[in-house]
N, C-alpha and C positions, 0 to 999 in steps of 0.2 A: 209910686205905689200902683196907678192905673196903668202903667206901664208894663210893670211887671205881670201883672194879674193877665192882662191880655195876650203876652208871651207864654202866660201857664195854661191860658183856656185856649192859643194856638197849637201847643205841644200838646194837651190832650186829646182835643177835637182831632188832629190832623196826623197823630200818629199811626192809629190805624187804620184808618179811611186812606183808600191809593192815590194822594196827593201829594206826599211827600210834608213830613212837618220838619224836616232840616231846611226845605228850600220857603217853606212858608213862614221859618222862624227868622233866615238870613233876609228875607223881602221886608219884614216885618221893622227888623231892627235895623237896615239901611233906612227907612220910609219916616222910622221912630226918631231915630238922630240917635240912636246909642251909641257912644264915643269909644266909652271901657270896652276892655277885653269880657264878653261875655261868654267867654268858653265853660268857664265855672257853672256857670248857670243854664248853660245849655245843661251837661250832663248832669245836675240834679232833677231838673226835668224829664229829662229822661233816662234818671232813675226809678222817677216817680212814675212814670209810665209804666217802664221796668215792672216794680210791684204789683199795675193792676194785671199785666199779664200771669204772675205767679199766681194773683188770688184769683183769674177768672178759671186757671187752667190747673188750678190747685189738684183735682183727680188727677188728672192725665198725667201730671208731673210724679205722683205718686206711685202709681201704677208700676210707668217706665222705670223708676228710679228699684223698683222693691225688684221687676222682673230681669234688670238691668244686670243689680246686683247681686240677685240670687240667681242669673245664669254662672257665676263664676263657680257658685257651692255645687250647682246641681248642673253637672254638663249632658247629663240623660234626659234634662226634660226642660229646656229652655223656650220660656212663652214668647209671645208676641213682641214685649218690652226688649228683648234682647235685642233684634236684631233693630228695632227701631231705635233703642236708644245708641247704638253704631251709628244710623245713621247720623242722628243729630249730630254726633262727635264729627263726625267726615264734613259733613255740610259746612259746622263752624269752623271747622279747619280750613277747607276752603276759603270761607267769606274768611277768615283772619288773615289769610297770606295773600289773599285780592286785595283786602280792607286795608292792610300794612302799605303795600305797595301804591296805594290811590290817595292815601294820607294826604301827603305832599298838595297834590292838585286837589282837591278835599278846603284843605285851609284857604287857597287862592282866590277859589272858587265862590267860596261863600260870601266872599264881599266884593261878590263880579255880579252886575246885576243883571246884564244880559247874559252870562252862564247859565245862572240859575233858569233862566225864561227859557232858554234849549233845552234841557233836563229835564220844565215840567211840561216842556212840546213834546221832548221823546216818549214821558211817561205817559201821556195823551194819547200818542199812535198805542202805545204797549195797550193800553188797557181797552182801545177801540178794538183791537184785532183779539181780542181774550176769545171773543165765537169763533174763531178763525180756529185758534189752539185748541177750544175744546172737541172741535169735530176731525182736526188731524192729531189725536194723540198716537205715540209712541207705543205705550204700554212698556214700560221699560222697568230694569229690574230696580230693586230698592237703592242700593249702591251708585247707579247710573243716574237715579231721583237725587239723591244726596249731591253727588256732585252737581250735578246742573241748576239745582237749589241754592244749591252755597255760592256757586257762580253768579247768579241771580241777585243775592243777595247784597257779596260785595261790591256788585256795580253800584249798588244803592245806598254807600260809604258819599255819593256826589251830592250835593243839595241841587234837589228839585227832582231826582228821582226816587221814587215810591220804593220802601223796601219792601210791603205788604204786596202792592203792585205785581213787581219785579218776582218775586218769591212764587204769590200765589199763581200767577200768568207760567211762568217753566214748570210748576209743581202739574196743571191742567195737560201741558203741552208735552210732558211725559209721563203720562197717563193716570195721573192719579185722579180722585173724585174731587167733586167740588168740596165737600164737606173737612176731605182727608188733608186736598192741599191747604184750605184753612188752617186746619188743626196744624199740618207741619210747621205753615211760613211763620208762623206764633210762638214756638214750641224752639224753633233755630234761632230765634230773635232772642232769645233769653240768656245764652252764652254771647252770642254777639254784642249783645249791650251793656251785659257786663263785663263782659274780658273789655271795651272801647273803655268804658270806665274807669275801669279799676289803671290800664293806661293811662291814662288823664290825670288820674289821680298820685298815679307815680312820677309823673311828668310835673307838679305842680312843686311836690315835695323835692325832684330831684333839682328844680331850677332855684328854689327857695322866693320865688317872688312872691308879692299881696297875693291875696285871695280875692278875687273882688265879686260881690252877691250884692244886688240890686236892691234899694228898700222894699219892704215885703216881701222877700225871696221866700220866705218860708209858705206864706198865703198863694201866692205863684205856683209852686209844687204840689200844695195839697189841689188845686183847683187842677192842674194836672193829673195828677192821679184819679179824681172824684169824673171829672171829662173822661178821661183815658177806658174806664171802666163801663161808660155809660156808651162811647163811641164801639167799645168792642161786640159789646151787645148788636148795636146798628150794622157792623159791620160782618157780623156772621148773618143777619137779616138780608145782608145786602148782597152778599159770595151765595145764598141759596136763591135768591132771585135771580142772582145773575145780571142785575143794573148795572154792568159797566161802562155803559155807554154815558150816564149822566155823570160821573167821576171821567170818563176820559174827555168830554166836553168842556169839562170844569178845569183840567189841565192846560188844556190848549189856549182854553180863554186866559187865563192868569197867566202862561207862557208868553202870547204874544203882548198881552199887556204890561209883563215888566221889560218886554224889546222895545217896546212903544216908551213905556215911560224911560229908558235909560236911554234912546235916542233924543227926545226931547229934553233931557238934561244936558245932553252934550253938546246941544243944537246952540242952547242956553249960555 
């Protein structure tokens, strides 16, 4: 039960802050001794994550959806929503045929401990150099943001890199505002984690094996979602300050330290 609950306040806390909560949850549950197949449980976690993004960004989702759908009826007078909600479609497109393709090394990876520590080294540099991206931006068109977004994204299908990170850092570095690539890397995350999902879930049904959910799996999720919601807040606090420098220290340190600790295992 404390087990679980600590995997639910990791997924929440860690999902949207540029840490990566796939490689915080794989460190988590090597360190734990989790034996089972915890795949089940990852993705209702982050489902549950899933949901606080829908309720934080409940207008916005709104908005695109109404201006999305009403470009199709009214071709003379197509709002903002239109051409943004394209992008999201391109972006997830994207990160699905990145995200399909990295699958594979994806599963391996997550119960590689020195992987993971390279990953949240990488995300470490990404997020030191985000000053770097915001004063060489691009400015580049919508379409050109989409893909290099969605690219962005699927790289961060690996545990240990930041898909918040990864997202928000391309979104600055082709020119969009801090506020906007916010909103975007949030807004693409919403088909991405459902379409991984709803996979998972075809995959479970299509193999026909157990289900297997942790004691208090359900206490777990809601402590996720209730984090997830309070962390998003923080972390739109933290994209208009522009702190990345204490998140990419935060990286480097938990990077090198699960090298350290997987070398002195093997030492052992």
């Amino acid at each position: 039960m404390i087990k679980t609950l600590i995997l639910g306040a990791v997924q929440g806390l860690c999902e949207f802050l540029p840490v990566s909560s796939s490689g915080h949850l794989a460190i988590f549950q090597i360190f734990m001794g989790f034996d089972e197949n915890m795949a089940a449980f990852d993705i209702l976690l982050h489902f549950a994550t899933l949901l606080a993004v829908v309720i934080f960004f409940w207008r916005d989702i709104w908005e695109i959806l109404c201006d999305w759908f009403g470009g199709w009826l009214n071709t003379h007078d197509r709002r903002s929503g239109w051409s943004y909600g394209w992008a999201i479609i391109i972006a997830s497109f994207v990160t699905a045929i990145l995200g399909l393709g990295l699958k594979p090394a994806f599963e391996k990876m997550s119960g590689s401990l020195p992987l993971v520590g390279l990953c949240e080294i990488f995300t470490g540099i990404v997020l030191l150099l985000i000053p770097v991206f915001s004063r060489t931006r691009h400015h580049s068109s919508l379409l050109k943001i989409a893909l290099a977004v969605g690219f962005a994204q699927g790289i961060a299908v690996l545990p240990g890199v930041s898909r918040s990170g990864m997202s928000i850092a391309m979104g600055l570095f082709m020119g969009m505002g801090i506020s906007e690539a916010f909103r975007f890397s949030f807004l693409i995350s919403i088909p991405a984690v459902l379409g991984a999902t709803l996979l998972e879930c075809l995959k479970f049904l299509k193999d026909g094996g157990a289900v297997f959910l942790p004691e208090g799996w359900i206490w777990g999720a809601a402590l996720a979602f209730i984090l997830g919601l309070a962390s998003l807040r923080f972390m739109r606090g933290l994209v208009k300050a522009e702190k990345w420098a204490l998140f990419g220290v935060y990286c480097l340190v938990i990077g090198i330290a699960a090298l350290v600790m997987a070398f002195w295992v093997i030492q052992e």
